[in-house]
VMD Tcl script that builds the backbone (N, CA, C; Angstrom):
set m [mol new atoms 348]
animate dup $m
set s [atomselect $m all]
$s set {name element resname resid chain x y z} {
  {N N UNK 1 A -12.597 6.598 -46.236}
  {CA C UNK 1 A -12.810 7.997 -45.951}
  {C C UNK 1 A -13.653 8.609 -47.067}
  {N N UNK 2 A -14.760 9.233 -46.494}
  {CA C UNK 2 A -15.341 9.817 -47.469}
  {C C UNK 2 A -15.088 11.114 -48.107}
  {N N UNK 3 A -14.680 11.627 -49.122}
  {CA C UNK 3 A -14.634 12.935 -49.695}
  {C C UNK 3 A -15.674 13.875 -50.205}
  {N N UNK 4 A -15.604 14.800 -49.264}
  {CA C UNK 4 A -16.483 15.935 -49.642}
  {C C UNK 4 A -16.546 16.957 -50.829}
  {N N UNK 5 A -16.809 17.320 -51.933}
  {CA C UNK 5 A -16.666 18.301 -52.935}
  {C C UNK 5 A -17.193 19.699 -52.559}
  {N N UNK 6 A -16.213 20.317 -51.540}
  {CA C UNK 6 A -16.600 21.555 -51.739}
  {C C UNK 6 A -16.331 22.419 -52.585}
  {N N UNK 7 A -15.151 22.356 -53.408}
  {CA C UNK 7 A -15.312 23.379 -54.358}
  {C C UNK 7 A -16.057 23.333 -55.505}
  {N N UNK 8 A -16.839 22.033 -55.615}
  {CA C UNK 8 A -17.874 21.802 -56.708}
  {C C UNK 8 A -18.874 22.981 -56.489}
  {N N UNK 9 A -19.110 23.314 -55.119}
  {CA C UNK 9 A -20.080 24.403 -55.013}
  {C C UNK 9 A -19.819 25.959 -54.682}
  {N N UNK 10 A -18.498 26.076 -55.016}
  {CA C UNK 10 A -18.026 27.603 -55.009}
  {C C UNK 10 A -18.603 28.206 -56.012}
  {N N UNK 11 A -19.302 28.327 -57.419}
  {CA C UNK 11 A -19.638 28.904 -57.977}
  {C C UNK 11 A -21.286 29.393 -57.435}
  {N N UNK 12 A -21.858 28.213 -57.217}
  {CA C UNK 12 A -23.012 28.540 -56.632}
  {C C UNK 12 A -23.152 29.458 -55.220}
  {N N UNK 13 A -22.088 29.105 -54.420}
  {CA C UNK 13 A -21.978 29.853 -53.205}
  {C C UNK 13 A -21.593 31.061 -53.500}
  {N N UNK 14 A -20.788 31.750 -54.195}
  {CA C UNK 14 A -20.594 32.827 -54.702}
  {C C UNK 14 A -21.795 33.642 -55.305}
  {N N UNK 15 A -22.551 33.069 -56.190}
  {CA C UNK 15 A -23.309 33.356 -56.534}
  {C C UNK 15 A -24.730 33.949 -55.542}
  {N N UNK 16 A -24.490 33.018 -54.554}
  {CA C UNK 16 A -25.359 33.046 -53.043}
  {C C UNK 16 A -24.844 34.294 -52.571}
  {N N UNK 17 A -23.862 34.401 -52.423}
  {CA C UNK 17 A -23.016 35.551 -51.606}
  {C C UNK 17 A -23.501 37.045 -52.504}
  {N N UNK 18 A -23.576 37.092 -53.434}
  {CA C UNK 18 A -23.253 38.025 -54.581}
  {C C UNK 18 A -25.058 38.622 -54.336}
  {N N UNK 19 A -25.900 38.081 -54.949}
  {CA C UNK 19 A -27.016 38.016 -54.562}
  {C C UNK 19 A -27.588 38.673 -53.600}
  {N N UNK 20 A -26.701 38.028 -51.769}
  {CA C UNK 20 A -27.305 38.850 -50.784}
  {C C UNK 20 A -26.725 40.319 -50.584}
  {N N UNK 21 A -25.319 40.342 -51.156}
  {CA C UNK 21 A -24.456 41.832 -50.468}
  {C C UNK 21 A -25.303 42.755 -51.499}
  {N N UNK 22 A -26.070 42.397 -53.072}
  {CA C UNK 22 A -26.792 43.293 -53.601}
  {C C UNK 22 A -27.752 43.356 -52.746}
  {N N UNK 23 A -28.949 42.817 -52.398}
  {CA C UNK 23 A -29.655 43.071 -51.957}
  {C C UNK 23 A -30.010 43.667 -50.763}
  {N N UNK 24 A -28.881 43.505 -49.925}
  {CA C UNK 24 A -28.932 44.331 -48.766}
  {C C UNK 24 A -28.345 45.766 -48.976}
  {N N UNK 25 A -27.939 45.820 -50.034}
  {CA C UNK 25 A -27.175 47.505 -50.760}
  {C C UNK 25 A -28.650 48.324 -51.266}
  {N N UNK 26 A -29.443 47.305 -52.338}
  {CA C UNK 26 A -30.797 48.019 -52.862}
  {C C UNK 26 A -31.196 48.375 -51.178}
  {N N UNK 27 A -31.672 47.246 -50.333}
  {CA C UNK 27 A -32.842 47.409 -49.146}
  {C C UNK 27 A -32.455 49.021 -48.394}
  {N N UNK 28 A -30.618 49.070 -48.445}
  {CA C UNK 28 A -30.370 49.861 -47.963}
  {C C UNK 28 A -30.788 51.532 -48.127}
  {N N UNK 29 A -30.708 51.287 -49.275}
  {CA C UNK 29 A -30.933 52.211 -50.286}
  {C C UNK 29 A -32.178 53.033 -50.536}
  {N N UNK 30 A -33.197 51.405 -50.891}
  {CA C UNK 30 A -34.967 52.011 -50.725}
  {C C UNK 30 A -35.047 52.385 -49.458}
  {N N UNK 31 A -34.584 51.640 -48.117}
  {CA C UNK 31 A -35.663 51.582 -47.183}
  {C C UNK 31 A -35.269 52.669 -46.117}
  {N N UNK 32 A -33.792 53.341 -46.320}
  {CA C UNK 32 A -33.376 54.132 -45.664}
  {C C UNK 32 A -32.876 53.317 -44.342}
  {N N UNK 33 A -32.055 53.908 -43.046}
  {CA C UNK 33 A -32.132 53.485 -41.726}
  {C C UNK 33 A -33.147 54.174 -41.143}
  {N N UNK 34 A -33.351 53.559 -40.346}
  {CA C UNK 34 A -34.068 54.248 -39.119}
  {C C UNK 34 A -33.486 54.370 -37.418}
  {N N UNK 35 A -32.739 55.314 -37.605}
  {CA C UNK 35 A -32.053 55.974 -36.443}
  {C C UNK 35 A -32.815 56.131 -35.129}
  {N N UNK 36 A -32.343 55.512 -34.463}
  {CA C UNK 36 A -32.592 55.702 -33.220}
  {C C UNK 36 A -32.445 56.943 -32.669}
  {N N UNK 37 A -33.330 57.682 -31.165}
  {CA C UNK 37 A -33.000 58.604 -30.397}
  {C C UNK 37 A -31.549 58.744 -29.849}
  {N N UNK 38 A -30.518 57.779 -29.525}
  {CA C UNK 38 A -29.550 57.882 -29.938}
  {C C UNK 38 A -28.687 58.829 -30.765}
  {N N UNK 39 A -29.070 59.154 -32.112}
  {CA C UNK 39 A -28.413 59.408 -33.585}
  {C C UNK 39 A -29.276 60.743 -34.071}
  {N N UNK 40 A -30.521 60.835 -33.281}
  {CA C UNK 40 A -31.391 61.675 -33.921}
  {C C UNK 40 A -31.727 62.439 -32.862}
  {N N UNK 41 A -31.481 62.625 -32.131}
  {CA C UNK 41 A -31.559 63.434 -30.421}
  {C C UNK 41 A -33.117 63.126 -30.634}
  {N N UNK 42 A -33.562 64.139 -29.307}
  {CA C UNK 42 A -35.364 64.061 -29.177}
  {C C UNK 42 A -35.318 63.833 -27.292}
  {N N UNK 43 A -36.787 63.678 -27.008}
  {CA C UNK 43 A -36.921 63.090 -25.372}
  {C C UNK 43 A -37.925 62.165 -25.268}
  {N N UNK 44 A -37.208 61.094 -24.409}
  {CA C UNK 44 A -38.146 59.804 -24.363}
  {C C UNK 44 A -38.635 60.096 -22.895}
  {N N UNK 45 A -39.632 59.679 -22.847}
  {CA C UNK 45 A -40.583 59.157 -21.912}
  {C C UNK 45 A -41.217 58.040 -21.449}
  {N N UNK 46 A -40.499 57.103 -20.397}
  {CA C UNK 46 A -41.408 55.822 -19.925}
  {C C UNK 46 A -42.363 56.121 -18.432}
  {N N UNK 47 A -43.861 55.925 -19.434}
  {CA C UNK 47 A -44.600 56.180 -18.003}
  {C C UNK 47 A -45.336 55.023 -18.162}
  {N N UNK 48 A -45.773 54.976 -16.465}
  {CA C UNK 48 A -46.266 53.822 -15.839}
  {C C UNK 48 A -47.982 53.741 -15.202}
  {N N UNK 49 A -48.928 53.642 -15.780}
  {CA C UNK 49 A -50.112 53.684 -15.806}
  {C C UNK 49 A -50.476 52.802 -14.633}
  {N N UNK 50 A -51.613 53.646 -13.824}
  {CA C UNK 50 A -52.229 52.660 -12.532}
  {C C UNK 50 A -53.366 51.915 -13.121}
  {N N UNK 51 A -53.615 51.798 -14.771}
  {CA C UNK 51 A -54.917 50.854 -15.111}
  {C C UNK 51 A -54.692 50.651 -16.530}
  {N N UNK 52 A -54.952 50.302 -17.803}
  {CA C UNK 52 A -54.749 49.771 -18.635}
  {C C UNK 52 A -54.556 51.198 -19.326}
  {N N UNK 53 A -53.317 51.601 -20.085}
  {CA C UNK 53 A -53.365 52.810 -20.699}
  {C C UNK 53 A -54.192 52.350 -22.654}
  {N N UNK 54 A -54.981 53.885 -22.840}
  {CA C UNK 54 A -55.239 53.698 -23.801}
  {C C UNK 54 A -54.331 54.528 -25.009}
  {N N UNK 55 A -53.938 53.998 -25.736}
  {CA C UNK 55 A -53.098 54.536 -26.084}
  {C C UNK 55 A -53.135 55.508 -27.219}
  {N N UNK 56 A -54.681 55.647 -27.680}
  {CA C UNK 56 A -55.511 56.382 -28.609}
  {C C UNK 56 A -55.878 57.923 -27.815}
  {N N UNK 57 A -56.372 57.736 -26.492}
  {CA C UNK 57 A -56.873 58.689 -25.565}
  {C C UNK 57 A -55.217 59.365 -25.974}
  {N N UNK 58 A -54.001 58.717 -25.106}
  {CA C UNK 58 A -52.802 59.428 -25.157}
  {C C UNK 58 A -52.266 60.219 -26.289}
  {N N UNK 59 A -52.311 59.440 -27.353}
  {CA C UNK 59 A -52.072 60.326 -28.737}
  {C C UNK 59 A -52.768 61.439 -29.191}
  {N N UNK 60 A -54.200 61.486 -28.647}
  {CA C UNK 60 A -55.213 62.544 -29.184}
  {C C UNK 60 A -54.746 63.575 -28.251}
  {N N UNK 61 A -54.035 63.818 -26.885}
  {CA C UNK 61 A -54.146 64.343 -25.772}
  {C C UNK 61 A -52.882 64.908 -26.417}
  {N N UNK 62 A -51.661 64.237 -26.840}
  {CA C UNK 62 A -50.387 64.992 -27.609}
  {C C UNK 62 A -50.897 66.004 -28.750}
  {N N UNK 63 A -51.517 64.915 -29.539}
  {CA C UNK 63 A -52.144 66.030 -30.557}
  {C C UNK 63 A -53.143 67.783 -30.266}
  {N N UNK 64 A -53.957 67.163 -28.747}
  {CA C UNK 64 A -54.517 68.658 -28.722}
  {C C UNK 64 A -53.361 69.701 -28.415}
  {N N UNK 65 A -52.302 69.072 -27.621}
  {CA C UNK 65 A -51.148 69.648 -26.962}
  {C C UNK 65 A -50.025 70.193 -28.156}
  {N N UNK 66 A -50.296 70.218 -29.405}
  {CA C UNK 66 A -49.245 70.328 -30.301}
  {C C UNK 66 A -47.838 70.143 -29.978}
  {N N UNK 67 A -48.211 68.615 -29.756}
  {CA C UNK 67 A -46.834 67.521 -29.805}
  {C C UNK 67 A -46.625 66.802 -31.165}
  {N N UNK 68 A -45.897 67.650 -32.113}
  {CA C UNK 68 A -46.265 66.968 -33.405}
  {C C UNK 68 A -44.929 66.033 -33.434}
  {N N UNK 69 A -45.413 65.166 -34.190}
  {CA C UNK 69 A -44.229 64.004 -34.365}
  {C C UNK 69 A -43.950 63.182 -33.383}
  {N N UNK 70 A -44.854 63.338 -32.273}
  {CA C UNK 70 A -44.831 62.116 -31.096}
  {C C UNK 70 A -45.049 61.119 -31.371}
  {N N UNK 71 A -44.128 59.718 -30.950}
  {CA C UNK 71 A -44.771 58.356 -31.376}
  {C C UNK 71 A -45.294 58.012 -29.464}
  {N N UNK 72 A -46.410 57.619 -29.926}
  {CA C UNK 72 A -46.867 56.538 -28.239}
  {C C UNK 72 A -46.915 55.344 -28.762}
  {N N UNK 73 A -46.107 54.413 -28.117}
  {CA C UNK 73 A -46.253 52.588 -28.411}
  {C C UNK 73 A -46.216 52.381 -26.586}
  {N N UNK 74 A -47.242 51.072 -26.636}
  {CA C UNK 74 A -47.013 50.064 -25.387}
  {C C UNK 74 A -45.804 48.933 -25.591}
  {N N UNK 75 A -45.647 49.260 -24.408}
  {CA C UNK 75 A -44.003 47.740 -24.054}
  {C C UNK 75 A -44.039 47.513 -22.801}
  {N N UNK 76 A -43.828 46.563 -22.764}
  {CA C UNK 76 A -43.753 45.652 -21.651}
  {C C UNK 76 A -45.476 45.180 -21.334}
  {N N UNK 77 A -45.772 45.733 -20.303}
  {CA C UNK 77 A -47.689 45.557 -20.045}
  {C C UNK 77 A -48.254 46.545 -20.304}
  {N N UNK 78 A -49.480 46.371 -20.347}
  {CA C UNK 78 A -50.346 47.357 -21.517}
  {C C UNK 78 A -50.955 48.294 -20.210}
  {N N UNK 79 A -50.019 48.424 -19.378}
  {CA C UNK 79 A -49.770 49.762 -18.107}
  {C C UNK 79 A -48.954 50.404 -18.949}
  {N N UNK 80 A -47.754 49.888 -19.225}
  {CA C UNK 80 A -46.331 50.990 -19.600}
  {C C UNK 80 A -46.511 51.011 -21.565}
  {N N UNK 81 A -46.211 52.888 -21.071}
  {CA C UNK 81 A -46.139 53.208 -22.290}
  {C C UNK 81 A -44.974 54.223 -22.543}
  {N N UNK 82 A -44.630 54.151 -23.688}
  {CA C UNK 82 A -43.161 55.376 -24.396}
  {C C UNK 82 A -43.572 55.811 -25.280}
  {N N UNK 83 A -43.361 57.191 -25.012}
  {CA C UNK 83 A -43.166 58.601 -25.796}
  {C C UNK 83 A -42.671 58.976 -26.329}
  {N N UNK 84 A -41.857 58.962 -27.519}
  {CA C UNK 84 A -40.626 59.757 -27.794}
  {C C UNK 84 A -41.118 61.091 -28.677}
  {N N UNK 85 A -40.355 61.615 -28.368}
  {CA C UNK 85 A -40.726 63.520 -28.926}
  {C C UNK 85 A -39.536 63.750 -29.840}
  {N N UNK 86 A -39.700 64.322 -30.785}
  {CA C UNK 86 A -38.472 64.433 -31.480}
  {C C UNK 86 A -37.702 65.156 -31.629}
  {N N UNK 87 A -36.223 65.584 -32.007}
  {CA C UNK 87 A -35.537 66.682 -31.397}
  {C C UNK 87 A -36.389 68.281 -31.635}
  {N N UNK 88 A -35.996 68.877 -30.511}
  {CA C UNK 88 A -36.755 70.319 -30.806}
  {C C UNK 88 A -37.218 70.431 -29.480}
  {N N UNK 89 A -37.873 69.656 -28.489}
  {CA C UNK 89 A -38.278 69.679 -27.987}
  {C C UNK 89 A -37.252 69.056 -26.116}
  {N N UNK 90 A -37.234 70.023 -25.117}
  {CA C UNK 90 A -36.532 70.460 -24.096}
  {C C UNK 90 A -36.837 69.604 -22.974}
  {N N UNK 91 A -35.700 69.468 -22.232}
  {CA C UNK 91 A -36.351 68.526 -20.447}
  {C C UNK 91 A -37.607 69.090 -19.984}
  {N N UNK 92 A -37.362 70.398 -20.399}
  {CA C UNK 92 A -38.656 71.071 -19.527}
  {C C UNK 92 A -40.354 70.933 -19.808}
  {N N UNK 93 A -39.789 70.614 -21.467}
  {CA C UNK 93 A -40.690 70.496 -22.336}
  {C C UNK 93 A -41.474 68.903 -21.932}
  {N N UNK 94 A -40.596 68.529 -22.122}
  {CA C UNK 94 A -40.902 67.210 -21.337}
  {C C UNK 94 A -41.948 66.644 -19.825}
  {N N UNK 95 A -41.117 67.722 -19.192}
  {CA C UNK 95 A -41.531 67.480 -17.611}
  {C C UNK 95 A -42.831 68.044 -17.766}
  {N N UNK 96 A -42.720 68.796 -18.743}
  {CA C UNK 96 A -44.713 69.695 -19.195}
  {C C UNK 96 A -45.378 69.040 -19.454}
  {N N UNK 97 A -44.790 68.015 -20.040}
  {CA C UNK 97 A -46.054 67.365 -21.157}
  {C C UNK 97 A -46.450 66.460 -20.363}
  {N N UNK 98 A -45.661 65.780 -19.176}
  {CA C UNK 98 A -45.781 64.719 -17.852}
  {C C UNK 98 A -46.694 65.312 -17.461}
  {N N UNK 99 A -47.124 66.714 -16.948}
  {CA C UNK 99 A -48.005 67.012 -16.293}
  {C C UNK 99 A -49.071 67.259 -17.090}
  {N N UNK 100 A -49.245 67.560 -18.154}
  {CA C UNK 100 A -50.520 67.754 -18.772}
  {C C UNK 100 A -50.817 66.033 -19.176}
  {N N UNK 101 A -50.294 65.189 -19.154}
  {CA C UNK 101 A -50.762 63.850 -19.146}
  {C C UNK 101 A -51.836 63.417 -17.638}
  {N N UNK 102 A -50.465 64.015 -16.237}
  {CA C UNK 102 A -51.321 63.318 -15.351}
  {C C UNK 102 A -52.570 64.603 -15.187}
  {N N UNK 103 A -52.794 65.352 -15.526}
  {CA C UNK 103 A -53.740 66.073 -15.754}
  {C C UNK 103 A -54.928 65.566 -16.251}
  {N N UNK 104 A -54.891 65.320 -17.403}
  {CA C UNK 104 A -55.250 64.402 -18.389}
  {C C UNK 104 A -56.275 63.495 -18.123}
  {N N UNK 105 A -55.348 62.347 -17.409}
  {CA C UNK 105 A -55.566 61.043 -16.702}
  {C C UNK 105 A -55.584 60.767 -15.724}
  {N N UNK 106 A -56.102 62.307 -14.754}
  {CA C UNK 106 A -56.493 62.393 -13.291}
  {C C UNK 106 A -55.407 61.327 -12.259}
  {N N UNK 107 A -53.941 61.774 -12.487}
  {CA C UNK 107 A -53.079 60.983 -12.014}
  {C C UNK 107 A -52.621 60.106 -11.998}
  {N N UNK 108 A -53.183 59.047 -13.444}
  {CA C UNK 108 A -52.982 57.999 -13.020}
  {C C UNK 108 A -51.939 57.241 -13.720}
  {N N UNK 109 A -50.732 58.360 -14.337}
  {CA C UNK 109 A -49.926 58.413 -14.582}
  {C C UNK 109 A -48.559 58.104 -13.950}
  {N N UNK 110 A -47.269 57.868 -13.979}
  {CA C UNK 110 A -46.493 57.799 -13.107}
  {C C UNK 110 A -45.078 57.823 -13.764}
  {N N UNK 111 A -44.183 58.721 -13.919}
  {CA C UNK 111 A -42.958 58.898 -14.999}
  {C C UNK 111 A -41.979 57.434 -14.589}
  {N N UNK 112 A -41.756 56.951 -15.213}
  {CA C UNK 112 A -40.250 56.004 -14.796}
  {C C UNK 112 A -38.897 56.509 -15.312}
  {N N UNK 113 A -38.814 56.733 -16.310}
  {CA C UNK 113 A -37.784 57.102 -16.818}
  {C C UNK 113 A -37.891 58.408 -17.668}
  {N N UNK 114 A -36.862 59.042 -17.891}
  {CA C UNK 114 A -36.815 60.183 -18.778}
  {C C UNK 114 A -35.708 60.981 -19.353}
  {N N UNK 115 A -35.132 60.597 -20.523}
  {CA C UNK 115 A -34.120 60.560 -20.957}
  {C C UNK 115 A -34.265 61.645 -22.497}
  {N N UNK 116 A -32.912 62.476 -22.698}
  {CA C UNK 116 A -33.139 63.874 -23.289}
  {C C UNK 116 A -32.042 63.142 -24.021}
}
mol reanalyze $m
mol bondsrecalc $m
mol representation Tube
mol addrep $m
């Protein structure tokens, strides 16, 4: 039977251990969380593009609209894109900004989801 020495390496494993719970305390620390809409209220928006959305056109179109603090990212196919607005801003506010999009983008917009 062969014998294993694990406690030969408890000091080192400790040492392993010790190491990561600091470092994930500093990361915590510098890097802050980043809270989800969840934790931080706001209104998301998943819309569904009839042709390749650009997602530069969309951001400049928030920006003329003084949508400050809007993020636009693509997910899923580079049709679907999300909005999130950050708290301050209302369903209604929302359902506005849907229409000054398909405005925008001569319809070629299409809401999927929309969550406050």
């Amino acid at each position: 039977m062969k014998v294993i020495n694990f406690m030969g390496w408890r000091k080192l494993a400790a040492l392993f251990s010790i190491t990561l719970v600091l470092g994930s305390l500093v990361s915590l620390f510098t890097q802050q969380l980043n809270w989800g809409l969840d934790f931080t209220g706001g209104t998301l928006l998943e819309v569904h593009y009839s042709e390749t959305a650009d997602l530069s056109d969309i951001r400049s179109t928030l920006s003329a609209e003084e949508y400050r603090g809007a993020t636009v990212v693509s997910f899923g196919s580079d049709r679907d894109v999300l909005i999130r607005l950050p708290h301050g801003y209302s369903d209604s506010e929302g359902v506005v900004l849907l229409g000054k999009l398909q405005d925008a983008f001569e319809g070629k917009s299409v809401l999927t989801t929309f969550k406050s």
